[in-house]
C-alpha positions as CSV (number, residue, x, y, z in Angstrom):
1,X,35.1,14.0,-14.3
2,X,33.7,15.4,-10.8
3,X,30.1,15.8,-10.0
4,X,30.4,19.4,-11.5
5,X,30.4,17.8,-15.3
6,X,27.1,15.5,-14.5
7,X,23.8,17.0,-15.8
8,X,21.2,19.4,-13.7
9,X,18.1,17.4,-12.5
10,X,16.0,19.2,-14.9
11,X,17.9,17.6,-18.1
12,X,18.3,13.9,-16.3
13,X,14.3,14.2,-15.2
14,X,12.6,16.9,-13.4
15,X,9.3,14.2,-13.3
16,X,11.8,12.6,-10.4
17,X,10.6,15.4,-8.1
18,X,7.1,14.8,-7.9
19,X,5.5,12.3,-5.8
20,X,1.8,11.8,-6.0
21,X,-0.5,11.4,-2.9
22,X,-1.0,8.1,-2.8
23,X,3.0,7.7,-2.8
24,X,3.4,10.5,0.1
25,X,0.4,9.2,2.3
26,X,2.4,5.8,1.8
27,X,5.3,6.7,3.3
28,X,4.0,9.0,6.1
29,X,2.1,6.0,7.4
30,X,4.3,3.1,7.1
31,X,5.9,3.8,10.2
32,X,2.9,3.7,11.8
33,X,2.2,0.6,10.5
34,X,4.8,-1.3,11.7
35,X,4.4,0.2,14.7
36,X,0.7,-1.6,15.3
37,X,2.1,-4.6,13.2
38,X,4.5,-4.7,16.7
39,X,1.7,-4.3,19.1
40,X,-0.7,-6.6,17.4
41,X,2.1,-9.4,17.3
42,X,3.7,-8.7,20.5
43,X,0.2,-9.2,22.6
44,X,-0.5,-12.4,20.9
45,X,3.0,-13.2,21.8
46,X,4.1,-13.9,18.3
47,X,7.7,-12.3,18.8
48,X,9.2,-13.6,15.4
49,X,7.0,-11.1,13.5
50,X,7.4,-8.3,16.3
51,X,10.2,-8.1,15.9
52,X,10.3,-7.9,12.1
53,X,8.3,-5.4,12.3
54,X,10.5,-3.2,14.5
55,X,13.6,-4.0,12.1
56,X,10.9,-2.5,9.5
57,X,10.6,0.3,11.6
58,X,13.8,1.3,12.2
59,X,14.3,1.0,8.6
60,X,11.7,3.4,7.1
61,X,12.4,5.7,10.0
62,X,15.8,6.8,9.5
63,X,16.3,5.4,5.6
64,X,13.1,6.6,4.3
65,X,10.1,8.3,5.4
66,X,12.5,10.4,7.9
67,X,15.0,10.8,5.4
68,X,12.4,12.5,3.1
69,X,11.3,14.6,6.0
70,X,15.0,15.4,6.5
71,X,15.0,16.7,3.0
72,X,11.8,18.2,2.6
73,X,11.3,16.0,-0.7
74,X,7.5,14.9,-0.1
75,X,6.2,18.6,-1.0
76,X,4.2,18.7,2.5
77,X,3.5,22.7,4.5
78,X,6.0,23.6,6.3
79,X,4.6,22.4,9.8
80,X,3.1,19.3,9.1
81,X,6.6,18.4,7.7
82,X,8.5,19.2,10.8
83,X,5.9,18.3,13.0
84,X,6.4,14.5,11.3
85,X,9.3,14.6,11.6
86,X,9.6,15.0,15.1
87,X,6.6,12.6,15.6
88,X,7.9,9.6,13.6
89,X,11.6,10.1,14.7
90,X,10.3,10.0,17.9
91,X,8.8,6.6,17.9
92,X,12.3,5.7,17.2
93,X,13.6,7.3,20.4
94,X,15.5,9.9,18.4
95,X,15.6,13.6,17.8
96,X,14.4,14.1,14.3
97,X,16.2,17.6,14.3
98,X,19.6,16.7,15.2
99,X,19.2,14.4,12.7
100,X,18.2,16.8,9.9
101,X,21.4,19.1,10.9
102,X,24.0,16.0,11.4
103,X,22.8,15.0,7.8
104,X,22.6,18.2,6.3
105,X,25.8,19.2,7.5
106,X,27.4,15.4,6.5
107,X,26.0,16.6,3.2
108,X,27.9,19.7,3.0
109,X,31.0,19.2,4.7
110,X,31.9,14.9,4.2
111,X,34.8,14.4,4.1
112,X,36.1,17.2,6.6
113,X,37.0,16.2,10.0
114,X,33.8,18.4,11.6
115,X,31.2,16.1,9.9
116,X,30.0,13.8,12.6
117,X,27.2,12.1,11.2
118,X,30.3,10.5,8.2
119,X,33.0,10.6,10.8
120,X,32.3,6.6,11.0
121,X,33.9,6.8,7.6
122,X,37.4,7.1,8.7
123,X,36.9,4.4,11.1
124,X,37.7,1.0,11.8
125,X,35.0,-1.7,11.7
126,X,34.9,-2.5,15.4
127,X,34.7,1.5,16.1
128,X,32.2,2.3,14.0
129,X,30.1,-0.2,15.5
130,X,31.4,1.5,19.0
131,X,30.0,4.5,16.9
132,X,26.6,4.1,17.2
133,X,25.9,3.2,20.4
134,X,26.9,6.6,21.1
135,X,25.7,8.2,18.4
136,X,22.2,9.2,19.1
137,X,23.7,11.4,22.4
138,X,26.7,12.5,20.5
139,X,24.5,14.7,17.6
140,X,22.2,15.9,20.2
141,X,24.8,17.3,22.0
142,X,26.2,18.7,18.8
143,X,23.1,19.9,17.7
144,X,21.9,22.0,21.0
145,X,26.1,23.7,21.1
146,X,26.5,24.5,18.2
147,X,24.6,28.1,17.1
148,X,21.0,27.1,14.9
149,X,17.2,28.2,15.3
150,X,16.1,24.2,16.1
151,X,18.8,24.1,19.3
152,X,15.1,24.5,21.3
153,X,13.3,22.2,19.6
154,X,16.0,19.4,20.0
155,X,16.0,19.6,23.5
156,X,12.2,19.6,23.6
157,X,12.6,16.5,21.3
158,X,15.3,14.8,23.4
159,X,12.7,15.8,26.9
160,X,10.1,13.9,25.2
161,X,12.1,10.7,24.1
162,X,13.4,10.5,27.8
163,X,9.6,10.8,28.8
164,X,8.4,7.9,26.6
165,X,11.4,6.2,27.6
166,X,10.7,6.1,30.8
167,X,7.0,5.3,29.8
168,X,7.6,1.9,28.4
169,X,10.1,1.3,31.4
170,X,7.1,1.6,33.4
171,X,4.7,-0.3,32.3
172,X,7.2,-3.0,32.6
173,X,5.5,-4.2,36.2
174,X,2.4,-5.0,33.6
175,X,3.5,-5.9,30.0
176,X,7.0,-5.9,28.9
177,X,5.8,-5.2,25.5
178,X,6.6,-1.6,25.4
179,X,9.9,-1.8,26.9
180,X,10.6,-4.1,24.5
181,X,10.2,-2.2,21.9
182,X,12.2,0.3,23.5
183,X,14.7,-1.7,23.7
184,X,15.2,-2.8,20.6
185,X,14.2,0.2,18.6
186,X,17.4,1.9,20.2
187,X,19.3,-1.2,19.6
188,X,18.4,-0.7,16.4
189,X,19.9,2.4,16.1
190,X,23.2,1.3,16.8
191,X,24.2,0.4,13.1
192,X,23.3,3.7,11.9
193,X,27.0,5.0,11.4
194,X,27.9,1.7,9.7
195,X,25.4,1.3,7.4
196,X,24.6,4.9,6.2
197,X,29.0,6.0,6.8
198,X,31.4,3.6,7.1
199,X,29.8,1.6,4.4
200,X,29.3,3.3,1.8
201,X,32.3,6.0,1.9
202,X,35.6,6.6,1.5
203,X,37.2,9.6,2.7
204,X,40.0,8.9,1.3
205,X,39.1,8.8,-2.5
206,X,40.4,11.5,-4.6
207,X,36.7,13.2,-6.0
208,X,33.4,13.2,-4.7
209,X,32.0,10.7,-7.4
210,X,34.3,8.3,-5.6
211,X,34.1,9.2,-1.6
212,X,30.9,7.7,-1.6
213,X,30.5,4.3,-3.3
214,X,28.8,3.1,-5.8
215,X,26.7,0.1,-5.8
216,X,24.6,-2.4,-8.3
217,X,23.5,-5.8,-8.2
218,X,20.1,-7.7,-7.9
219,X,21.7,-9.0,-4.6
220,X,22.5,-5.3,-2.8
221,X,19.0,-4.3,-4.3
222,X,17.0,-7.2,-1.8
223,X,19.4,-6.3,1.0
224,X,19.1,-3.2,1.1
225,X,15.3,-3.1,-0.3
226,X,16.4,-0.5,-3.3
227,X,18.3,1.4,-0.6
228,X,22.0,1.6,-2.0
229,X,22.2,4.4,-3.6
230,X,24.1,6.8,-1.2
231,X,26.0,8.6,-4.3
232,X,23.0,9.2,-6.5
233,X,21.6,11.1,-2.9
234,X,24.4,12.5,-2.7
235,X,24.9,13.9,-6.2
236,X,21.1,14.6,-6.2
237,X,19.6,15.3,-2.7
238,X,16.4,16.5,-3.7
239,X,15.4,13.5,-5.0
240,X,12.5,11.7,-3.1
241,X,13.9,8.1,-1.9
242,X,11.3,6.2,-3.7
243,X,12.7,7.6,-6.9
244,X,16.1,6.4,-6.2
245,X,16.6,3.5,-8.5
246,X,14.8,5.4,-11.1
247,X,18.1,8.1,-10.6
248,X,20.9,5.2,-10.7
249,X,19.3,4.3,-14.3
250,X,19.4,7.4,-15.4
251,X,22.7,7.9,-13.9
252,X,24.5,4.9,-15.3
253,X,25.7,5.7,-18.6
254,X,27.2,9.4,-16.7
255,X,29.0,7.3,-14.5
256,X,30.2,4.7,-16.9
257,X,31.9,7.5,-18.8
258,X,33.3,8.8,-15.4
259,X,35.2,5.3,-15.5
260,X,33.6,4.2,-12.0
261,X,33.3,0.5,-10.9
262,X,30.3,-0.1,-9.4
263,X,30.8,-2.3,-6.1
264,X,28.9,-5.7,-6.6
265,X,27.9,-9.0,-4.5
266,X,27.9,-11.8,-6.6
267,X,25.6,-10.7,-9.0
């Protein structure tokens, strides 16, 4: 069985496509939530929650609300969508249209040696890790040489993220609050390549219902706060994120007849 025999979205659940407003204005301003959680915490000098609040950040940003934008799954106009996602990958010192074509293209090309954003895959632990603190620079550069219609926008993308960059390192002579968060919000995205490719694939699997892995498990489901399902995206990328573990249920029964072994911690 390869992803070819599973069912079309519209016999497993077409209702798994829509997301109400209340959901979409949720996760369009989450990020900037966390981002005032930061500054209200980080002036009182409460860094234990600041801090929290950037690791919240960096999660929603690339794993979520991003992620959706990536996709186009929150049914927002045209502009407004690519406008946010510039806006909110931004506040994350990233270019929010590299990342649409490294992930777009990792989508249509994993496991061939030209995917960049799942190269991680084939890596060692210690290299992958190596992996994203070059990252970041590495799709930009592959985004802006290789022939697309967002090669412009990128750069203007990057100029800005080197402008508030150089913002926060400013203000350093005043508050160190926003080079702070500077700092650790591109710390942040060091892990990128191990938690979103070396993770959960494996090139080297013979079918794509097994180069990506599958996970279950009340334990991987707090970890990775109902985040762990990189196959069911993969098998179904129009899917909104929220509706994620809603797709693994109705997924289940397919992939226990496919004979896969879910990946589990404990219980």
């Amino acid at each position: 069985m390869d992803s070819a025999d599973l069912p079309p979205l519209s016999e497993i659940g077409p209702d798994l496509l829509r997301v109400p407003w209340p959901r979409r204005l949720f996760s369009l301003l989450l990020p900037f939530v966390c981002i005032a959680g930061y500054g209200v915490f980080a002036f009182q000098g409460w860094w234990a929650p600041a801090v929290l609040c950037l690791i919240a950040l960096s999660f929603v940003t690339y794993g979520s609300s991003s992620h959706d934008l990536v996709h186009r799954t929150l049914g927002l106009p045209h502009l407004l969508n690519e406008g946010l996602l510039t806006l909110i990958e931004g506040t994350a010192f990233r270019s929010g249209h590299a990342y649409r074509q490294a992930h777009l293209h990792h989508h249509a090309r994993f496991p061939h040696d030209d995917d960049i954003e799942g190269r991680a895959a084939g890596m060692s632990f210690p290299r992958s890790l190596l992996e994203g603190v070059i990252f970041q620079g590495r799709i930009i550069v592959w985004a802006v040489t290789r022939p697309n219609r967002d090669r412009v926008l990128v750069i203007l993308e990057t100029a800005g993220v080197v402008a508030l960059l150089g913002l926060c390192l400013a203000t350093i002579p005043i508050t160190p609050v926003p080079a702070v968060y500077a700092v650790l919000m591109i710390a942040g995205s060091w892990i990128i390549p191990l938690i979103t490719s070396y993770v959960p694939h494996n090139p080297a699997a013979g079918t794509d219902l097994t180069r990506t892995r599958l996970f279950r498990g009340r334990l991987f489901s707090i970890l990775a706060l109902e985040h762990l399902y990189h196959l069911e995206h993969h098998l179904y990328p129009m899917v909104p994120h929220h509706h994620w573990p809603a797709l693994a249920r109705r997924l289940d029964p397919h992939f226990q007849r496919a004979g896969i072994k879910p990946v589990v911690l404990w219980f």
